[in-house]
C-alpha positions in Angstrom: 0.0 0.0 0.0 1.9 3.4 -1.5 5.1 2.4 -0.3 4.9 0.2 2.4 5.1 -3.6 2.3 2.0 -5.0 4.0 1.1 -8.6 5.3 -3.1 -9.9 5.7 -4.8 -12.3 7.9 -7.2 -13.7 5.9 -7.9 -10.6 3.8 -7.6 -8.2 6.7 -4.6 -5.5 6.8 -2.0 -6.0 9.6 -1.6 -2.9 10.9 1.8 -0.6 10.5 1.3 1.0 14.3 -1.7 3.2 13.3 -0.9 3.1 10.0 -3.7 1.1 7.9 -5.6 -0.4 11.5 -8.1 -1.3 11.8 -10.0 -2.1 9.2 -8.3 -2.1 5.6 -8.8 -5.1 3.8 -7.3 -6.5 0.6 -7.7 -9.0 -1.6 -6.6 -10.5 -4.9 -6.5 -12.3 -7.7 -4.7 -14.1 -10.6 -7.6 -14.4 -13.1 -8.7 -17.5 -13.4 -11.6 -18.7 -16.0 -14.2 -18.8 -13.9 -12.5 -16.2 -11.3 -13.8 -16.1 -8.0 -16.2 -12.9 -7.6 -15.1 -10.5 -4.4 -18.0 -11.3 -1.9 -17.3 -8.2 0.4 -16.8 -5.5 -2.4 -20.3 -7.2 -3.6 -22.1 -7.1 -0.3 -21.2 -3.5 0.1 -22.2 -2.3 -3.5 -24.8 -4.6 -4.3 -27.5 -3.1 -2.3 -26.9 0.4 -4.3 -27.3 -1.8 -7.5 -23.2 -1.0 -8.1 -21.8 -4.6 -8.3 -22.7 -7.9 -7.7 -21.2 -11.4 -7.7 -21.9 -12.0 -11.2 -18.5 -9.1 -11.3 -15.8 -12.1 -11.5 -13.2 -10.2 -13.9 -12.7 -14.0 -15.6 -9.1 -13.6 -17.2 -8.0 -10.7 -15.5 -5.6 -10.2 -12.8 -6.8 -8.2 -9.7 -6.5 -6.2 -6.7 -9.4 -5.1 -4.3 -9.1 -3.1 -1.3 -12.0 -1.9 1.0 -10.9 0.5 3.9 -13.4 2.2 6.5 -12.4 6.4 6.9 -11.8 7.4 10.2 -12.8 10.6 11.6 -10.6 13.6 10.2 -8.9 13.5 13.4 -7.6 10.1 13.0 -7.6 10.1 9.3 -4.0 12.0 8.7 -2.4 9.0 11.2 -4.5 6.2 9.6 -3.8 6.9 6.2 -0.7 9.6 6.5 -0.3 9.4 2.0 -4.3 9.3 1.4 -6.5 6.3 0.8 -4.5 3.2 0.1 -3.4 2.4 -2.8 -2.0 -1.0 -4.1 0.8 -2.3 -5.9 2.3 -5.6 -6.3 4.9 -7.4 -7.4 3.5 -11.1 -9.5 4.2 -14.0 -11.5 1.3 -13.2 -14.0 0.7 -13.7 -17.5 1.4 -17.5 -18.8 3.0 -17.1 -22.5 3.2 -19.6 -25.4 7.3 -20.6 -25.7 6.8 -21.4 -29.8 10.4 -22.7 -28.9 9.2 -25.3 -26.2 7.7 -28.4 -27.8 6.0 -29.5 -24.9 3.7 -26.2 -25.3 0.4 -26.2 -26.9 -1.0 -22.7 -28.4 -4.0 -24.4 -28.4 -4.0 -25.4 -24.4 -2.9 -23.0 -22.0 -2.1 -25.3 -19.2 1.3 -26.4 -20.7 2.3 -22.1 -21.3 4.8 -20.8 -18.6 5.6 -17.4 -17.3 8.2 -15.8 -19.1 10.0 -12.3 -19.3 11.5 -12.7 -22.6 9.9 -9.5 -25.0 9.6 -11.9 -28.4 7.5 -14.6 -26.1 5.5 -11.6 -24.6 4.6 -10.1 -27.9 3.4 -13.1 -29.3 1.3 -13.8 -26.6 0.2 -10.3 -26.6 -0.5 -9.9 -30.3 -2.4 -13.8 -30.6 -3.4 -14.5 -27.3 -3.9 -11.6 -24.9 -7.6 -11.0 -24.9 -7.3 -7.2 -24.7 -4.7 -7.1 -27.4 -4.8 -7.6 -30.9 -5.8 -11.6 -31.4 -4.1 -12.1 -33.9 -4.4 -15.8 -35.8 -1.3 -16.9 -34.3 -1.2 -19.4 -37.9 -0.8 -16.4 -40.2 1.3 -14.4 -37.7 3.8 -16.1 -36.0 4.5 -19.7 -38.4 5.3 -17.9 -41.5 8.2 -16.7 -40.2 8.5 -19.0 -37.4 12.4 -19.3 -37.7 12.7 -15.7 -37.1 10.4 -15.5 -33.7 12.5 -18.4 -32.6 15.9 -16.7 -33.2 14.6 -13.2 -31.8 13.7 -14.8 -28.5 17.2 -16.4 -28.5 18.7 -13.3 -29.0 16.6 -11.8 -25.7 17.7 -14.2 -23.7 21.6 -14.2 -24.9 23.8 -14.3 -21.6 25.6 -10.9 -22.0 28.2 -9.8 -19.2 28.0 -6.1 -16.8 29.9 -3.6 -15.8 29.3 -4.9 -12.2 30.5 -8.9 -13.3 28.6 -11.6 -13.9 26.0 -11.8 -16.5 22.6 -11.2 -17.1 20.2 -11.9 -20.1 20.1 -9.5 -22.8 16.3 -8.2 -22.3 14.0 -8.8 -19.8 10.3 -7.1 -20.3 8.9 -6.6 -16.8 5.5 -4.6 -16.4 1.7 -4.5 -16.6 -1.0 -3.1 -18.5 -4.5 -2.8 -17.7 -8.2 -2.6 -19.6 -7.8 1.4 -20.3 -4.9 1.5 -22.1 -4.8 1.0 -26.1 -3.6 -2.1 -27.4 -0.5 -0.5 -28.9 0.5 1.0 -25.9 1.7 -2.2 -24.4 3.3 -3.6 -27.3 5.4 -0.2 -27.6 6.2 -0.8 -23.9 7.8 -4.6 -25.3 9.2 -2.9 -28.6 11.0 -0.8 -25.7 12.6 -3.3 -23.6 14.3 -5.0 -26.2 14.9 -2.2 -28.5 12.8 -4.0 -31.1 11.4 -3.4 -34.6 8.3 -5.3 -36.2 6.4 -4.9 -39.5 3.6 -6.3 -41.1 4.1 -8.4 -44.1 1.8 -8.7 -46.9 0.7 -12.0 -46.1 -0.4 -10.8 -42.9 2.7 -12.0 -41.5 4.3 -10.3 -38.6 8.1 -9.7 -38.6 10.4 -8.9 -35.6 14.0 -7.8 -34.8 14.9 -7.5 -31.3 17.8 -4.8 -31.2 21.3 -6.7 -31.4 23.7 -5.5 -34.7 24.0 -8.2 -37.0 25.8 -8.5 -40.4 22.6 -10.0 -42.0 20.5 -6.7 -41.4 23.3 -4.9 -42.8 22.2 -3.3 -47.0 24.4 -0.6 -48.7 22.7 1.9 -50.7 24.0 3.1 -53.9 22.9 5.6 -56.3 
């Protein structure tokens, strides 16, 4: 909640001295298909016709938080930054690895979480349900070879200044139901310095940013 690292009972807030006590709840969750409904945000809103059980977010990752306001005089020690507001750190999205065999597009079970930018945009251009749903068929096998050696390149071990090694690009974020499609695949294009472009054939082409000789051309007169 803002920036302090809170733990629950239940769904109930432990308190950070005054901070958040009593009464802050929070709950969440991953988006399953059917996803469980939030039974106290519907009790409390139902009755002004608001929400209801029947609001389940299938598919969608969550966060609820129901909080009781104190008088003004405890309000400022209660809630010192404003009502709180939650972030989170997650595991979320499962991806289709088109370089694992053992994944099916067609059955989600066997996808994995990933933070490899080529696995992300696939998912997010074929599979993500607010993104572009693309036939994966006409987008991705075409050039298959060419998704599979992108990917690669992402998760090349390169070393750092500070020693060791770490993988070439990592995409690590979130988007949510009010921002436009392309927002979020600019936000992958980003993280791997990336380039893409739309074939003919409706297939979908995509460099991740590492100098090669083969994307080298000379122009002459």
């Amino acid at each position: 909640l803002h920036d302090d690292a809170v733990t629950v009972t239940g769904n109930k807030v432990n308190g950070i001295g005054d901070k958040y006590n009593p009464d802050v709840y929070l709950d969440w969750r991953l988006g399953e298909t059917p996803e469980t409904p939030y039974a106290q945000v519907a009790s409390i809103l139902s009755p002004k016709g608001l929400w209801s059980a029947d609001h389940r977010g299938d598919g969608t990752a969550s966060i609820a938080v129901v909080s009781n306001a104190p008088s003004a005089k405890k309000f400022r020690g209660r809630f010192p930054y404003g009502p709180p507001s939650p972030s989170a750190v997650a595991r979320l999205a499962r991806c289709w690895d088109f370089r694992d065999p053992a994944q099916d597009p067609e059955n989600e079970s066997t996808w994995k979480f990933t933070k490899n930018p080529v696995v992300q945009l696939a998912w997010h251009e074929c599979f993500n349900q607010y993104g572009n749903l693309l036939d994966w068929r006409k987008t991705i096998l075409p050039v298959f070879d060419m998704w599979c050696e992108e990917a690669d390149v992402c998760d090349e071990l390169v070393p750092i200044a500070a020693g060791g090694t770490e993988r070439r690009y990592e995409c690590n974020g979130y988007s949510t139901t009010e921002r436009d499609p392309k927002v979020f695949r600019n936000s992958i294009m980003a993280a791997m310095d990336g380039w893409t472009c739309e074939r003919g054939d409706g297939a979908l082409l995509v460099v991740a940013g590492k100098f090669r000789e083969k994307y080298v051309a000379t122009l002459t007169d």
